[in-house]
N, C-alpha and C positions, 0 to 999 in steps of 0.2 A: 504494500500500500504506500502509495507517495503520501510525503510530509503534509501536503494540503488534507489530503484525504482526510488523513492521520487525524488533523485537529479538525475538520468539520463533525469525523466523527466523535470525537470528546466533546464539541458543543452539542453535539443530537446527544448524546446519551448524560448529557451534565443537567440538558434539560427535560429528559424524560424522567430521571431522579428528582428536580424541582417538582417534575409537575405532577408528582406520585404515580407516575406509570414505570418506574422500577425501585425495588427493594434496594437498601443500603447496601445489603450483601452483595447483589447482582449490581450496581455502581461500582463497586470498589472494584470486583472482579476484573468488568470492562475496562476501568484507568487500567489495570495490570496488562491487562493484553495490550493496549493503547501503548505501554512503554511508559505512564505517567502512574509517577511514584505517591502517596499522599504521609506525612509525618504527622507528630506528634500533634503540632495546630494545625493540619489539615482537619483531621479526624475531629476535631473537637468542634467542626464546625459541622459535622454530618448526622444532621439526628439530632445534636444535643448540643446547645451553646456552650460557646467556648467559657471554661472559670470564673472568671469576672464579671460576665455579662447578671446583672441583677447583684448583686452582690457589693459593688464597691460605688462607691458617691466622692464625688470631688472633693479635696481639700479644699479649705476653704481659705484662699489665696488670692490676692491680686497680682498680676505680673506686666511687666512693661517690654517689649522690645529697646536693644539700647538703640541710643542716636547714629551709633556707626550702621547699626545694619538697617534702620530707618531711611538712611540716604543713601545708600548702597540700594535699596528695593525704588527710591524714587526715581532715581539717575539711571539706574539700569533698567533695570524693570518698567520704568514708566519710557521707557523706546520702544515697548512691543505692548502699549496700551491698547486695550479696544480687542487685543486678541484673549481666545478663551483655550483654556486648556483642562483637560477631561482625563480624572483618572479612575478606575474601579476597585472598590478593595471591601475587602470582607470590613464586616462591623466591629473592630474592633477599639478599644479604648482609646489608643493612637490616633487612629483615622478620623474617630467622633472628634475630637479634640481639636486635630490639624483641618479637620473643616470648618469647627465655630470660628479657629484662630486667620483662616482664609477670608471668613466673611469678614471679621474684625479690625483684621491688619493689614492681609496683601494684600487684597482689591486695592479697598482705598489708597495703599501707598504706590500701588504697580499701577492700576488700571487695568490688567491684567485678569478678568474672569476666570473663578477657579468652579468645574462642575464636576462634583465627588459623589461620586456611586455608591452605595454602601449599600452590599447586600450579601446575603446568605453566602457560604463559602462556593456552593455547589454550583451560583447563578453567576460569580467571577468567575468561574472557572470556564464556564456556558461563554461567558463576552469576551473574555481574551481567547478564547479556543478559533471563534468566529474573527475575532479582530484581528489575528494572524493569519491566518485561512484565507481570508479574501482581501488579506493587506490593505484594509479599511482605511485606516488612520480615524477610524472613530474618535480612540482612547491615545495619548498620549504616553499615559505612565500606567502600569500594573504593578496592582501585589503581588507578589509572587511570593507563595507558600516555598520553602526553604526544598519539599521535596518535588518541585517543579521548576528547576532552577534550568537542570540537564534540559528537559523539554524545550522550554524557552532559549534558550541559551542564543539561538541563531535571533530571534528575533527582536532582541533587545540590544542598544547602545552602551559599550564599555565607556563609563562617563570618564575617567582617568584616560584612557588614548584619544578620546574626541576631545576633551575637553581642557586639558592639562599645557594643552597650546594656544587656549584663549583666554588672555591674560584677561582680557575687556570684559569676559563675563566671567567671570571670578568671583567670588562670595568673600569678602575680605575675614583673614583668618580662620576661614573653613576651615583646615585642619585636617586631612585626611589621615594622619599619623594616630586622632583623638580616640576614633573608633577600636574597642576590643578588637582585639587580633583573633581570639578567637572566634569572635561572632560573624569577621569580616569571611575565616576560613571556613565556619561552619555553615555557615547562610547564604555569603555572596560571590563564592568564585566557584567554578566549573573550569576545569582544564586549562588553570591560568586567567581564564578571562574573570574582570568582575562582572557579573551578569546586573545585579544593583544592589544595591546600599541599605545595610540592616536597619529593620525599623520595627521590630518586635521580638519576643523571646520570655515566652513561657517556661518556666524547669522547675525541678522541684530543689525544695529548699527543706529545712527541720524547722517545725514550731512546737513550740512546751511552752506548759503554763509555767508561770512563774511561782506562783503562790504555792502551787504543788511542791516545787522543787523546795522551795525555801523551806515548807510546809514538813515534810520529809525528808530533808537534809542532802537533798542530791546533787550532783554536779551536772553540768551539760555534758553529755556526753560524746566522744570525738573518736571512738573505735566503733567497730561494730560491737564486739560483746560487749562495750559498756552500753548500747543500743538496746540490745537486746533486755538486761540486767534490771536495766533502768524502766524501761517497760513491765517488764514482770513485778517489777515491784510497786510502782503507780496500781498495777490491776491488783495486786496482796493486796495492799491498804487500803482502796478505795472502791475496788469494781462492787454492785454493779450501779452506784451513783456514777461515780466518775471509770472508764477504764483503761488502761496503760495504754493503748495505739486505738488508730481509724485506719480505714480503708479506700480503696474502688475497687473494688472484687466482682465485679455483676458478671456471673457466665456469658460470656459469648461478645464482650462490649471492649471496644477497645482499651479502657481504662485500666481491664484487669492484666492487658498486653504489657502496662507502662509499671504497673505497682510491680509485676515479676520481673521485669530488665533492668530496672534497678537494684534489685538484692542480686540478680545471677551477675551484672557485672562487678556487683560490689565484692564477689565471691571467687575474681575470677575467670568468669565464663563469660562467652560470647554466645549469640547468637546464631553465628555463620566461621566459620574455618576459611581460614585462606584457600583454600580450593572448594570452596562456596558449598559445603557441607554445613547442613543442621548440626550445633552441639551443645543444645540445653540440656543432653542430655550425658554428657559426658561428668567426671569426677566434681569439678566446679561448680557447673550446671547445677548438679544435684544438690549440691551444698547449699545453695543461693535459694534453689525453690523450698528445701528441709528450713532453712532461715525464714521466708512468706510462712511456712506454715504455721512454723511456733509462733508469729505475731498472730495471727489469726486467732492464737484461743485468748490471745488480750484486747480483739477487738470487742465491740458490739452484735449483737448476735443478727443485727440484719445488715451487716456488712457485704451477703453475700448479695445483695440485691443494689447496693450501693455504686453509679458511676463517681465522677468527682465530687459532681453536686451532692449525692449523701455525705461523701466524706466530708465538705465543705458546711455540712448544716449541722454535721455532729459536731465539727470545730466552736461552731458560732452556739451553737446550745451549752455549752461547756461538758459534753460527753465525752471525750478523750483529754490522754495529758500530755500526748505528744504524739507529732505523724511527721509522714515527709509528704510535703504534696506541692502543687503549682503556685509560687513566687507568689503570682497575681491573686490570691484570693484574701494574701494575708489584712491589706488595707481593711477590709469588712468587720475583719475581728475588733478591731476599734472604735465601728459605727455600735453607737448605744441604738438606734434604731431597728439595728439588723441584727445585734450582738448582746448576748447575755453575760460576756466574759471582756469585755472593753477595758483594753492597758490591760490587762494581766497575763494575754500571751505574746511570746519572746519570739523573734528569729534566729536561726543558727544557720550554717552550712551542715552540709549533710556528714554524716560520720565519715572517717577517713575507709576507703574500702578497705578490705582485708587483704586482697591481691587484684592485680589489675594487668587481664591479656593485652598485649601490644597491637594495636591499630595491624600492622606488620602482617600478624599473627591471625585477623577477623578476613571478613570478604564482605567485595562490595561497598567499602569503604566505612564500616559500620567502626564507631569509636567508644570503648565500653567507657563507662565510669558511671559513679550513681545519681548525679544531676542530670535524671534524663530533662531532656530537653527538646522542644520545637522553635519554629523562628520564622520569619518573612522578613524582605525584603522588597524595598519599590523600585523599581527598572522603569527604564527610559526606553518607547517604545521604538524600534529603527524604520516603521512606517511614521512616523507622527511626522505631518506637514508642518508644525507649530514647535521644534524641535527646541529652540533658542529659548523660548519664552518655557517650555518647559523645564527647562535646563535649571531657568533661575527659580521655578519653583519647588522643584526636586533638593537643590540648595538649601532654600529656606528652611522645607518641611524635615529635613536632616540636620540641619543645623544646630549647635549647642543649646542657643536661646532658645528655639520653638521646642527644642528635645525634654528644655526645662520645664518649658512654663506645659507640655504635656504632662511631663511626670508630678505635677503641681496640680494640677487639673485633671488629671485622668484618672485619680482614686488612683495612683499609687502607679501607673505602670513603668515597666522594666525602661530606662534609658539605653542607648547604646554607647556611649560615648563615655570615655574616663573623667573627661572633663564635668559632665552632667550629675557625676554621681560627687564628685569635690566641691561641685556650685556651692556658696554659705546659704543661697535658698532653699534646696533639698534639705543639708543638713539642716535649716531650722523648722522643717517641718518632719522631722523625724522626732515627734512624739505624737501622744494619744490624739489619733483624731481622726474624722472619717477622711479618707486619704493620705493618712501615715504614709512614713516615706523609711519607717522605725526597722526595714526588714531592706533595706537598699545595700548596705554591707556586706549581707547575707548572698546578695541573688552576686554582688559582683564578686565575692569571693569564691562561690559554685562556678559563673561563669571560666574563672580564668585558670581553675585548681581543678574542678571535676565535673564539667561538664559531660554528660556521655549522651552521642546519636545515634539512632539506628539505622542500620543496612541501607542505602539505595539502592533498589531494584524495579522493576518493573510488578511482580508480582507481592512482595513487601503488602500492601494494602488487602489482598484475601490473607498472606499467612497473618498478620497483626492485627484483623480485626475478624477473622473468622475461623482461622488455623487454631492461634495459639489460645485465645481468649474462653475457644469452645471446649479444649480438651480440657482447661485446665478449670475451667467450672464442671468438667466431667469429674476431675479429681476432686474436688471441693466438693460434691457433692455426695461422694463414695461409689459413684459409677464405675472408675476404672479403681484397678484393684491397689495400685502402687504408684508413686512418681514414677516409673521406672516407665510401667506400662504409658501415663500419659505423653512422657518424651518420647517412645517411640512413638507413638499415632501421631504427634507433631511431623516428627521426623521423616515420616513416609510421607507425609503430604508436603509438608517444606521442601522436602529435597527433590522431589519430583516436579512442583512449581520452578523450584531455582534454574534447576538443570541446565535450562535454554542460554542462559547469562553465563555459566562458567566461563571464565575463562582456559 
């Protein structure tokens, strides 16, 4: 099938998924065949919102753009006035944010119309599939979800070799050195090229209540057996008012895919072998899944029915004393609105693994470690007739100050940039409040110490959210008789989807 094919056919089947003429399962299937991968914030937009969506409310901030980038947007910017530039991105905290902050600032100071799409994951993916297809030039810029990077890759403007020789449209002090190194490798480059420029990242982080610890004399815990330990003992003393951990464990649901790939690689284990073999179920493997289990009897007893959102609700109820789970939901815990336990849970990074397979050592570029993690990125489309004037709004909307006054306003979300997370404004709103910023330490220290991605591959999307998620609420449920037996039923089906990809 030729390339155009290719993606008309991802926009037919992205929007027969919208329009409920196919099941989750059979979408995902199709991206696999299609050669289109979906990650950790793909998935979180299929079915079920993504973390944060209902959950976190704006700090309650005023913020100013400074006078340098104020005349820098009116001098530059106001050259390509009168023109409109259109980009598509899923809903999330970032985007709602970078569009109030469009209507507020750039228009006025550009003249420059900004028209921002904000929709369901499944219906970007439907409008760029098509906006490439028949090289529309509709859309200017796309999100691009971090496991559709490869897909896109040809259709998108490397902003550093287009743009790195035009001094005239330059964003004074951008910065490109500013950006996490890792977010820049894990998010925005494909075979050298930057395909675009990180602007989100979801991962999990450690939260414990405070009061507990203090409460029963415990320390934050930084190994896995003191992980372990320390759990067990919040569930001694307290269950079943309060109990030691939360979950997403739901049979069959992506969620339960991301809570096991964080213990097997904290254990060790990968996913995929360098010769693109299943080995969850190898000596590691097993260790990592024996580790989910024993937390499992200090969860809540309907954890098994739990995606994020239960874990996320038992946090806010004050039902557990500690979990690992998505960066972004911590702001919530703060809101007395949404929150029964405000100020008295902590952030941490994640325990340090116990052993860790080398990148080297996995397949399909999968990178263990226990901050599992998802991420997007916004790309400059290489059809856009409005190339220029996108350019300087692609700038802005990555830029340090708009990256702030987001994570100021957005209830709390993830920055990309070192410098965002230094600002004296974040730091001063890192205490109790709806849009705490009290867990930003946390998510940059997971970022740059233990971030772990999963596999890129084409079929990746049935084994993660239908493979692995289903055996192992087979196991959880006492269906299969042993881990052992559920690693191999992965196994036969994983390795046989993989197969095609070996190298």
């Amino acid at each position: 099938m030729r390339e155009s094919e290719q993606k008309h056919a991802l926009a037919r089947i992205a929007g027969r998924y919208a329009d409920g003429g196919l099941s989750r399962r059979e979408f995902v299937r199709f991206c696999g065949r299609l050669g289109l991968g979906l990650s950790a914030a793909a998935m979180t937009g299929l079915g079920s919102p993504r973390p944060w969506q209902g959950l976190v409310r704006p700090a309650r901030a005023q913020t100013e753009s400074s006078q340098t980038l104020n005349t820098w947007l009116r001098e530059v910017g106001g050259g390509y006035r009168g023109e409109t530039v259109r980009l598509v991105s899923e809903t999330t905290a970032p985007s709602v944010v970078i569009k109030t902050l469009a209507e507020r600032e750039f228009t006025p100071l550009t003249g420059i119309e900004v028209d921002i799409e904000l929709l369901p994951l499944e219906r970007v993916l439907q409008r760029i599939s098509l906006d490439v297809a028949d090289r529309s030039a509709r859309y200017d810029l796309y999100y691009l979800d971090q496991s559709w990077i490869a897909r896109f890759a040809d259709d998108t403007v490397d902003p550093r070799e287009k743009y790195l020789g035009v001094p005239e449209l330059a964003m004074p002090d951008y910065d490109w050195d500013d950006f996490l190194p890792a977010l820049v490798d894990g998010i925005s480059r494909y075979r050298g090229k930057m395909v675009g420029i990180p602007f989100d990242i979801p991962l999990f982080i450690m939260f414990y209540r405070r009061d507990l610890f203090e409460a029963l004399g415990l320390s934050v815990p930084t190994t896995m057996d003191d992980y372990m330990a320390t759990v067990q003992a919040i569930q001694a003393a307290k269950a079943p008012a309060i109990y030691g951990t939360t979950g997403q464990m739901k049979a069959g649901h992506y969620s339960l895919n991301c809570e096991w790939t964080a213990w097997l690689w904290a254990h060790g284990g990968s996913i995929f072998d360098a010769d693109g073999a299943f080995t969850g179920g190898d000596e590691p493997g097993l260790q990592g899944l024996d580790y989910m289990l024993r937390l499992r009897d200090s969860m809540p007893p309907y954890v098994e029915s739990w995606t994020w959102d239960g874990q996320s609700q038992s946090l806010l109820q004050g039902l557990a004393g500690m979990t690992l789970t998505w960066g972004e939901i911590f702001p919530a815990t703060d809101d007395p609105s949404q929150s029964l336990v405000p100020g008295l849970m902590a952030a941490a990074p994640p325990p340090r693994a116990k052993a860790l397979r080398p990148p080297s050592e996995c397949g399909f570029g999968e990178i263990p470690n226990i901050g599992h993690q998802g991420g997007s990125a916004l790309a400059l489309s290489r059809y856009s007739e409005r190339e220029n004037a996108a350019w300087i709004f692609l700038q802005w909307a990555t830029s340090r100050e708009v990256q702030t006054q987001a994570s100021l306003l957005g209830g709390g979300a993830s920055p990309m940039r070192a410098s965002v997370f230094d600002d004296p404004r974040i730091k001063a709103a890192a205490r109790v409040q709806a849009g705490t910023t009290r867990h930003f330490e946390a998510v940059r220290t997971t970022i740059e110490t233990a971030m772990g991605s999963e596999p890129d591959l084409p079929p990746w999307p049935e084994i993660s959210n239908n493979v692995i998620p289903r055996e192992l609420g087979r196991l959880l449920s006492g269906e299969h008789r042993s881990p052992e037996a559920a690693m191999a039923a992965i196994k036969g089906e994983a390795d046989a989807l993989a197969a095609p990809y070996r190298i």
